[in-house]
LOFI-95697 format. One record per residue (C-alpha): x, z, y. Coordinates in steps of 0.2 Angstrom, whole numbers, plus 5000, padded with zeros to 4 digits. Each point is the difference from the previous one (the first is absolute). Example, Ala and Ser with C-alpha at 12.3 -4.5 7.8 and 13.67 -1.06 7.14 Angstrom:
BEGIN
506250394978 500649975017 
This chain:
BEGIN
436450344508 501149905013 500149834997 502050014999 499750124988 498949894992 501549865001 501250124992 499050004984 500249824996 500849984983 500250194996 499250074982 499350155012 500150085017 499350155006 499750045021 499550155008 499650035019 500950185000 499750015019 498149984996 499850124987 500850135011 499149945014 498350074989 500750164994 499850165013 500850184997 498850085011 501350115007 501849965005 500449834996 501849985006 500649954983 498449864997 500649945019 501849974996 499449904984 498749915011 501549955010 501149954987 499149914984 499349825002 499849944983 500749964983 500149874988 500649954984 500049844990 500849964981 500549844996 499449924984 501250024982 501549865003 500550034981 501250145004 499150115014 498750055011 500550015019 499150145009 500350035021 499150155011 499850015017 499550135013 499849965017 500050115015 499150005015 501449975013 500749814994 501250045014 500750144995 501250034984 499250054985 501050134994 500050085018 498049994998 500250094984 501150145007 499050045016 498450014985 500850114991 500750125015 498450015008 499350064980 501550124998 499550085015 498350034995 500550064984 501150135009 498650075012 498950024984 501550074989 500150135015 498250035003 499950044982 501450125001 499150105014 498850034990 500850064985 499549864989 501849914997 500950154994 498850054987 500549824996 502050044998 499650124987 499649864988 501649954988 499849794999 501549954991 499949944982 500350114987 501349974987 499549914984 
């Protein structure tokens, strides 16, 4: 664990890290990994910490961090979930060539009345 990390523990009831960008780093699709790339590219870490019981609450705070410090956050996120949408979108269409999507379109998923 970083030792900053490590700082940001001080005085907490619990904290939880984890090195996102080296979990992903370890995992391998063994075919097109465009959607494992942009996550490589965008998730650094997380953490969360709780605060001890002050007599009325419990404070709790997460954090994610992204690769690019220099680059907004929110702008990381959108460029993530583009670069996802557009794979989901070439798989949704190679589906549908081969048949298997509208077979799918058959199936009623609403909720049936009480």
């Amino acid at each position: 664990m970083p030792g900053d990390i490590a700082n940001e523990a001080k005085d907490k009831a619990a904290m939880f890290y984890v090195d996102i960008n080296k979990i992903l780093q370890g995992i391998s699709t063994g075919s097109d990994e465009k959607s494992l790339d942009a996550a490589r590219a965008t998730f650094k870490n997380g953490t969360a910490t709780t605060t001890n019981f002050n007599g009325k609450y419990v404070e709790s705070n997460f954090e994610l961090n992204t690769v690019n410090n220099n680059e907004n956050s929110l702008v990381s996120l959108i460029k993530f979930f583009a670069a996802v949408s557009q794979k989901i979108q070439k798989e949704g269409q190679r589906l549908k060539n081969e048949g298997v999507i509208d077979s799918l379109q058959h199936i009623d998923t609403t909720m049936l009345p009480h």
